[in-house]
ZAMARGU-4260 file (C-alpha; in steps of 0.2 Angstrom, whole numbers, plus 5000, padded with zeros to 4 digits):
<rodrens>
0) 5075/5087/4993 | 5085/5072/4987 | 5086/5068/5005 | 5067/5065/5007 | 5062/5056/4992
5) 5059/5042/5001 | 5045/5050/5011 | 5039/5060/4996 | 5034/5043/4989 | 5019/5039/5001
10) 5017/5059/5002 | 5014/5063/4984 | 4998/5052/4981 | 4992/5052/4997 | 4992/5071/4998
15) 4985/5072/4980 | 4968/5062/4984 | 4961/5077/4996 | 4966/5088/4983 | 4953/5081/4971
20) 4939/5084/4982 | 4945/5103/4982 | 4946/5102/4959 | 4930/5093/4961 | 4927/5095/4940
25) 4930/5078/4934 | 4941/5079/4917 | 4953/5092/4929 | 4953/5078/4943 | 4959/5066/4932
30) 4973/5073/4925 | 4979/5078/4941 | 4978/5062/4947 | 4989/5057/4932 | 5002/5072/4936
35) 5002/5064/4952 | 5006/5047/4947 | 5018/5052/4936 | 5026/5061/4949 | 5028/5046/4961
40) 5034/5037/4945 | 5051/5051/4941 | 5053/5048/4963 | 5055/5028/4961 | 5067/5032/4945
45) 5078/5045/4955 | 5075/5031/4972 | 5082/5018/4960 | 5098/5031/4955 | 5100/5033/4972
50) 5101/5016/4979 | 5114/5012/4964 | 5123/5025/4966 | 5125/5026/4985 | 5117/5010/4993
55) 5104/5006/5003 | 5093/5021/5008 | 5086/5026/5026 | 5074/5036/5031 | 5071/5039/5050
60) 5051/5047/5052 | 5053/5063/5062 | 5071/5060/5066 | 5069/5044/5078 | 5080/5030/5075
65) 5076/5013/5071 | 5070/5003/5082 | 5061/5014/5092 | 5056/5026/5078 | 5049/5022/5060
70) 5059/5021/5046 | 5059/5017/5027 | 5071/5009/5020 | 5074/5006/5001 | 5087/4997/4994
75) 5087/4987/4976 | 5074/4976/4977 | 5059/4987/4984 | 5066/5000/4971 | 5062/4992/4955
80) 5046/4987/4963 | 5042/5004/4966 | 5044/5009/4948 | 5035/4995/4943 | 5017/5000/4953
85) 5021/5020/4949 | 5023/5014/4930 | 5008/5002/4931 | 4997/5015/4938 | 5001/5028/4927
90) 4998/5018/4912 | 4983/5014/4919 | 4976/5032/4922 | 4984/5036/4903 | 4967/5023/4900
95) 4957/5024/4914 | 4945/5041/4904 | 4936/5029/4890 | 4932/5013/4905 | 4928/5025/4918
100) 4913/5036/4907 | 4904/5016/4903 | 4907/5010/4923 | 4904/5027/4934 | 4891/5041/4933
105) 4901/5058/4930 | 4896/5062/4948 | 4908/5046/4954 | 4922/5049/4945 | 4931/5061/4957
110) 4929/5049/4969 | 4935/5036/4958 | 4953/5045/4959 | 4952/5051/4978 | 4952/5032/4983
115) 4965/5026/4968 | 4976/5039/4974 | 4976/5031/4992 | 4977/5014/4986 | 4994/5019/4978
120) 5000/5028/4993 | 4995/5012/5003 | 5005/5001/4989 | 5018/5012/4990 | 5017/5013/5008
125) 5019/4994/5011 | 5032/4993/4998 | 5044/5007/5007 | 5040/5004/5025 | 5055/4993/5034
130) 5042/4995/5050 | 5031/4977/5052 | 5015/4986/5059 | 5017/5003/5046 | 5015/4988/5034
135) 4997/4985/5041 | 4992/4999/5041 | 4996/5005/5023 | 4988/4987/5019 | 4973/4992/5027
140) 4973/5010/5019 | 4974/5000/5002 | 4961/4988/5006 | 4950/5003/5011 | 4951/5010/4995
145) 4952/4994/4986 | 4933/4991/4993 | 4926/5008/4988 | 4933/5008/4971 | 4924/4989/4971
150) 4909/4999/4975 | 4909/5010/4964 | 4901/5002/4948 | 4884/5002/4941 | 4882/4987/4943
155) 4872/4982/4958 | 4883/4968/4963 | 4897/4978/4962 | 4893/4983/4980 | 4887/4965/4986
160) 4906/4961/4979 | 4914/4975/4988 | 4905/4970/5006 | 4911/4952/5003 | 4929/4958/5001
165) 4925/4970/5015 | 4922/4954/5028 | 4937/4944/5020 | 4948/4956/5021 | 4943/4963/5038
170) 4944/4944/5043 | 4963/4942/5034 | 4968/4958/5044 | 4966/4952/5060 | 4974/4936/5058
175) 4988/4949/5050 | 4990/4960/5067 | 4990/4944/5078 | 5004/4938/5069 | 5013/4955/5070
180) 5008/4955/5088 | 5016/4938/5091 | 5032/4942/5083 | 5032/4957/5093 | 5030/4947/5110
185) 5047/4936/5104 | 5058/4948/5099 | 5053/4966/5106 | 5052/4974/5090 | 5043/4979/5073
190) 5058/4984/5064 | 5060/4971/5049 | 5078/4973/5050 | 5079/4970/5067 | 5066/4957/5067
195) 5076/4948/5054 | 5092/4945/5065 | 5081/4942/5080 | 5068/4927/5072 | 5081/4916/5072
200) 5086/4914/5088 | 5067/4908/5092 | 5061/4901/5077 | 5060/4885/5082 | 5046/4893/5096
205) 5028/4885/5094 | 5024/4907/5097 | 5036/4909/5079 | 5027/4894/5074 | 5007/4902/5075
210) 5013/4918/5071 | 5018/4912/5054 | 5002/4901/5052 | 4991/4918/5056 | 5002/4930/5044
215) 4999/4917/5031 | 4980/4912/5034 | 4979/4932/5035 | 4988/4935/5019 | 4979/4924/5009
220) 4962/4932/5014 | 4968/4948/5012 | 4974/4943/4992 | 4958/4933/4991 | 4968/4917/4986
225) 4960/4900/4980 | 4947/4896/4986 | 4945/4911/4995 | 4938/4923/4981 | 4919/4919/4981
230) 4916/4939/4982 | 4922/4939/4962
</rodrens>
């Protein structure tokens, strides 16, 4: 099992979040979801044991090497960044029962914790992922979620919010998977690791160049960066 922790980190949450529809009950949901954080959050302490203990740690998806297959690789950096969103999130959900009962109808609730459990599997996706398009789309699996927990409020400009950010961020993805497309034209990869020896060798390219300016400009949409957060 020790082997596969690195997957179980993007499995746990993303797993858990049908499972709510099937509890349904919201006060059960809810702690589940904690459970489940909590979960991801003792994986990211035993990732971090690992990676001091032995290294960098690799994960080839489905047994195909790198760079034709997809693989996670986490070493000390992404590691304490992974307890830090597993920690966060449990911390939040330790607070989330009091909020949730003034800003969602009882009826929401589950709903509430289906998509928070997918935008932490997407977190945690992005954060584990060494694979330049696996990161897009955990991205966009976070965003998705991010927009219907927006949504979700009683507030009626809670939704006029969330379809703003649903056009920005839509807009910021694009510009995102150009850039990963032009990267992918120069070099003949997605693998980070292989695309960081490969960059250099054409970075001085006008291709490198406008991939940049689009991963940027795509970034900054999808982050809703001054001046570009109107939907608050």
């Amino acid at each position: 099992m020790i082997d596969h922790l690195p997957i179980l980190q993007v499995i746990v949450p993303l797993l858990a979040a049908p499972i709510c529809l099937i509890l349904r009950e919201a006060q059960l949901v809810r702690w589940f979801t904690l459970i489940a954080s909590v979960f991801a959050f003792v994986i990211s302490v035993l990732l971090l044991q690992q990676v001091q203990a032995h290294g960098t740690l690799i994960y080839s998806l489905g047994g195909w090497e790198a760079p034709i297959g997809i693989e996670y690789r986490i070493d000390q950096l992404n590691a304490y960044l992974l307890i830090l969103v597993t920690s966060i999130s449990s911390v939040a959900l330790l607070a989330a029962g009091t909020s949730l009962h003034k800003e969602l109808t009882e009826r929401k609730e589950t709903y509430f914790y289906v998509a928070y459990l997918l935008c932490l599997a997407g977190l945690l996706g992005i954060l584990t992922t060494g694979d330049a398009f696996n990161v897009f789309v955990f991205l966009e699996i976070s965003s998705l979620a991010s927009y219907t927990l927006i949504a979700m409020g009683r507030d009626r400009r809670s939704l006029w919010a969330s379809y703003q950010y649903l056009i920005m961020g839509t807009i910021g993805a694009t510009f995102i998977l150009i850039g990963i497309g032009l990267m992918y034209m120069m070099t003949g990869t997605l693998n980070m690791y292989d695309l960081a020896e490969r960059l250099p060798e054409v970075q001085q390219t006008k291709t490198v160049f406008t991939a940049f300016a689009f991963f940027m400009v795509g970034v900054c949409l999808k982050l809703a960066l001054f001046p570009l957060h109107l939907w608050l």
